[in-house]
C-alpha positions, 0 to 999 in steps of 0.5 A: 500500500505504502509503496502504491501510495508513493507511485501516486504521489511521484506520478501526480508531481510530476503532472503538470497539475501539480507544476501549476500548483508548486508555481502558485505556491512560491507566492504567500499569499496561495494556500494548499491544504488537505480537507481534514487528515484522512481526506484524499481530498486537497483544497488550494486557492489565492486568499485574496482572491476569496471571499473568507465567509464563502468559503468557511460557512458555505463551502468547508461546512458543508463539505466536512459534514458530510461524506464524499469520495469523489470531486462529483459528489462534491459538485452535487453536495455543494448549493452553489452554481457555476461549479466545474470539473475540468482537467484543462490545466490552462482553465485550472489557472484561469479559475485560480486567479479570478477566485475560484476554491480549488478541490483535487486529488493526488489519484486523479492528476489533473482533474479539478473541482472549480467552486467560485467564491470570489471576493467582490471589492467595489466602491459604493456609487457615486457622483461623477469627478470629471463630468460634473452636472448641476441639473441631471442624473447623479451617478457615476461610473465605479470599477467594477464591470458588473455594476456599470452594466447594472447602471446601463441596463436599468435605463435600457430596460430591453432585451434587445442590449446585447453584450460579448464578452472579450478578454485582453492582456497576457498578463492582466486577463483584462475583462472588456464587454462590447454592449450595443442595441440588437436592430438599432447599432449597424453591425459594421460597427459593432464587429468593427469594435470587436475585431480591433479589440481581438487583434489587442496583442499586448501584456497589460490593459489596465484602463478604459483608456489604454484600450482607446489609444490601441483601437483609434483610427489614428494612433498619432493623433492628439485629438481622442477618437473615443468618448470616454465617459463616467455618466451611465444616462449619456451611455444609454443615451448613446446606445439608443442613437445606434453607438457602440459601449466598450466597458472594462473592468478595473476602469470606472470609465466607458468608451462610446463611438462612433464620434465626431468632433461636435460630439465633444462639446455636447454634454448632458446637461444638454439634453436637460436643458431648453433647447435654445439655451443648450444651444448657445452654451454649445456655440459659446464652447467652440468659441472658445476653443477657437479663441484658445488656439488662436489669441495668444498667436495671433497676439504675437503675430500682429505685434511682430509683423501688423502692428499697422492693425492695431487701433491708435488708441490700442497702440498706445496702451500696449506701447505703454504696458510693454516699454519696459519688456527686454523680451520680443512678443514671441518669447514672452509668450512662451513664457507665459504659456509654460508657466500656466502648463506648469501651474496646471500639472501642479494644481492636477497632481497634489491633492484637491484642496492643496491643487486648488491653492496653488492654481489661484495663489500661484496665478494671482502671485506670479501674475503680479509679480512678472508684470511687476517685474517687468518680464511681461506685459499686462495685456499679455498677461490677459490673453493668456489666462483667457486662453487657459480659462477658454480650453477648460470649456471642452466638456471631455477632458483629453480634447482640453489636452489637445487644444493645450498642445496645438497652441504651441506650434501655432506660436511657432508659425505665428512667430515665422510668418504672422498671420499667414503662418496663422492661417497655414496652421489652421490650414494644417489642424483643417487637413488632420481634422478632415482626414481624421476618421472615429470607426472608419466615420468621418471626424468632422460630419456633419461639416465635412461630408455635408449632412444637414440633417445631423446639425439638429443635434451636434453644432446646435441642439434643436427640440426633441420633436425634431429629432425623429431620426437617428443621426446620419453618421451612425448609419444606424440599422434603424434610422428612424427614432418615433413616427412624427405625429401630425397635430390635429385640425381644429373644426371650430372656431373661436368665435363661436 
C-alpha cells in the first residue's frame, strides 16, 4: 500500500497539475491544504482572491459534514452554481486567479473541482469627478464591470442590449464587454469594435483608456477618437442613437463611438436643458476653443509683423504696458504659456484642496509679480489666462489636452510668418481634422461630408420633436427614432 501510495504521489508531481500548483505556491499569499487528515481530498486557492465567509460557512461546512469520495459528489453536495470539473490545466489557472476554491486529488492528476467564491471589492456609487452636472442624473461610473452594466441596463430596460464578452492582456486577463442595441447599432460597427479589440496583442490593459489609444483610427493623433465617459444616462443615451459601449473592468470609465468632433462639446446637461439655451452654451464652447488656439498667436503675430492693425488708441496702451519688456512678443509668450502648463500639472497632481491653492495663489502671485517685474506685459498677461480659462470649456477632458498642445506650434508659425503662418496652421489642424476618421466615420460630419440633417443635434441642439431620426453618421440599422405625429385640425372656431 505504502509503496502504491508513493507511485501516486511521484506520478501526480510530476503532472503538470501539480507544476501549476508548486508555481502558485512560491507566492504567500496561495494556500494548499488537505480537507481534514484522512481526506484524499486537497483544497488550494489565492486568499485574496476569496471571499473568507464563502468559503468557511458555505463551502468547508458543508463539505466536512458530510461524506464524499469523489470531486462529483462534491459538485452535487455543494448549493452553489457555476461549479466545474475540468482537467484543462490552462482553465485550472484561469479559475485560480479570478477566485475560484480549488478541490483535487493526488489519484486523479489533473482533474479539478472549480467552486467560485470570489471576493467582490467595489466602491459604493457615486457622483461623477470629471463630468460634473448641476441639473441631471447623479451617478457615476465605479470599477467594477458588473455594476456599470447594472447602471446601463436599468435605463435600457430591453432585451434587445446585447453584450460579448472579450478578454485582453497576457498578463492582466483584462475583462472588456462590447454592449450595443440588437436592430438599432449597424453591425459594421459593432464587429468593427470587436475585431480591433481581438487583434489587442499586448501584456497589460489596465484602463478604459489604454484600450482607446490601441483601437483609434489614428494612433498619432492628439485629438481622442473615443468618448470616454463616467455618466451611465449619456451611455444609454448613446446606445439608443445606434453607438457602440466598450466597458472594462478595473476602469470606472466607458468608451462610446462612433464620434465626431461636435460630439465633444455636447454634454448632458444638454439634453436637460431648453433647447435654445443648450444651444448657445454649445456655440459659446467652440468659441472658445477657437479663441484658445488662436489669441495668444495671433497676439504675437500682429505685434511682430501688423502692428499697422492695431487701433491708435490700442497702440498706445500696449506701447505703454510693454516699454519696459527686454523680451520680443514671441518669447514672452512662451513664457507665459509654460508657466500656466506648469501651474496646471501642479494644481492636477497634489491633492484637491492643496491643487486648488496653488492654481489661484500661484496665478494671482506670479501674475503680479512678472508684470511687476517687468518680464511681461499686462495685456499679455490677459490673453493668456483667457486662453487657459477658454480650453477648460471642452466638456471631455483629453480634447482640453489637445487644444493645450496645438497652441504651441501655432506660436511657432505665428512667430515665422504672422498671420499667414496663422492661417497655414489652421490650414494644417483643417487637413488632420478632415482626414481624421472615429470607426472608419468621418471626424468632422456633419461639416465635412455635408449632412444637414445631423446639425439638429451636434453644432446646435434643436427640440426633441425634431429629432425623429437617428443621426446620419451612425448609419444606424434603424434610422428612424418615433413616427412624427401630425397635430390635429381644429373644426371650430373661436368665435363661436
Amino acid at each position: 500500500m505504502r509503496k502504491k501510495s508513493k507511485q501516486k504521489d511521484l506520478a501526480f508531481q510530476e503532472s503538470e497539475l501539480a507544476k501549476l500548483l508548486t508555481a502558485c505556491g512560491e507566492s504567500a499569499d496561495f494556500l494548499t491544504f488537505q480537507l481534514h487528515e484522512n481526506s484524499p481530498f486537497f483544497i488550494a486557492y489565492f486568499k485574496p482572491l476569496v471571499d473568507p465567509n464563502i468559503v468557511h460557512k458555505d463551502i468547508l461546512t458543508i463539505i466536512k459534514q458530510q461524506e464524499v469520495s469523489s470531486l462529483e459528489e462534491i459538485k452535487e453536495k455543494l448549493p452553489i452554481e457555476d461549479l466545474s470539473l475540468t482537467d484543462n490545466v490552462p482553465d485550472i489557472q484561469n479559475k485560480l486567479m479570478t477566485g475560484h476554491l480549488l478541490f483535487y486529488q493526488k489519484e486523479a492528476q489533473s482533474a479539478c473541482l472549480a467552486v467560485p467564491a470570489p471576493a467582490v471589492e467595489k466602491r459604493q456609487v457615486s457622483t461623477p469627478e470629471t463630468e460634473y452636472v448641476v441639473t441631471g442624473a447623479k451617478e457615476a461610473f465605479v470599477e467594477s464591470i458588473n455594476t456599470n452594466l447594472n447602471l446601463v441596463r436599468k435605463r435600457l430596460p430591453t432585451p434587445g442590449l446585447r453584450t460579448k464578452e472579450l478578454t485582453i492582456g497576457k498578463l492582466s486577463k483584462t475583462k472588456v464587454i462590447v454592449a450595443y442595441i440588437d436592430g438599432v447599432a449597424n453591425p459594421e460597427n459593432v464587429n468593427t469594435v470587436i475585431q480591433r479589440i481581438q487583434g489587442i496583442e499586448y501584456d497589460a490593459v489596465s484602463d478604459s483608456a489604454v484600450l482607446s489609444q490601441m483601437i483609434a483610427d489614428n494612433k498619432n493623433s492628439p485629438f481622442p477618437q473615443l468618448i470616454n465617459t463616467e455618466l451611465p444616462n449619456h451611455v444609454a443615451s448613446v446606445l439608443s442613437e445606434g453607438k457602440v459601449a466598450i466597458f472594462t473592468d478595473g476602469s470606472p470609465f466607458v468608451l462610446t463611438g462612433p464620434v465626431s468632433f461636435f460630439t465633444f462639446f455636447s454634454t448632458a446637461e444638454d439634453y436637460v436643458s431648453i433647447w435654445n439655451i443648450a444651444s448657445i452654451f454649445r456655440l459659446i464652447r467652440l468659441f472658445a476653443i477657437a479663441f484658445s488656439i488662436l489669441a495668444t498667436s495671433t497676439y504675437v503675430a500682429i505685434l511682430t509683423y501688423h502692428y499697422e492693425m492695431i487701433p491708435q488708441d490700442v497702440l498706445s496702451l500696449l506701447i505703454t504696458s510693454r516699454g519696459t519688456i527686454p523680451f520680443p512678443p514671441f518669447l514672452e509668450a512662451i513664457l507665459l504659456e509654460l508657466a500656466i502648463e506648469l501651474l496646471r500639472e501642479a494644481g492636477a497632481r497634489l491633492p484637491t484642496k492643496i491643487g486648488q491653492t496653488i492654481g489661484i495663489v500661484g496665478g494671482i502671485v506670479l501674475g503680479t509679480a512678472a508684470v511687476q517685474a517687468g518680464l511681461t506685459s499686462n495685456v499679455l498677461l490677459i490673453v493668456v489666462a483667457t486662453g487657459a480659462l477658454a480650453s477648460f470649456t471642452t466638456p471631455v477632458y483629453q480634447v482640453s489636452n489637445a487644444i493645450r498642445l496645438i497652441r504651441f506650434p501655432f506660436l511657432l508659425f505665428a512667430q515665422l510668418l504672422g498671420l499667414v503662418g496663422v492661417a497655414v496652421g489652421f490650414a494644417f489642424l483643417t487637413a488632420h481634422l478632415l482626414k481624421l476618421t472615429s470607426l472608419n466615420h468621418p471626424f468632422l460630419e456633419p461639416i465635412y461630408p455635408l449632412r444637414v440633417q445631423d446639425f439638429k443635434d451636434s453644432i446646435f441642439r434643436l427640440p426633441f420633436s425634431k429629432q425623429a431620426l437617428r443621426p446620419i453618421q451612425i448609419r444606424a440599422e434603424n434610422p428612424v427614432r418615433f413616427q412624427p405625429e401630425t397635430p390635429p385640425k381644429n373644426d371650430w372656431d373661436i368665435d363661436d
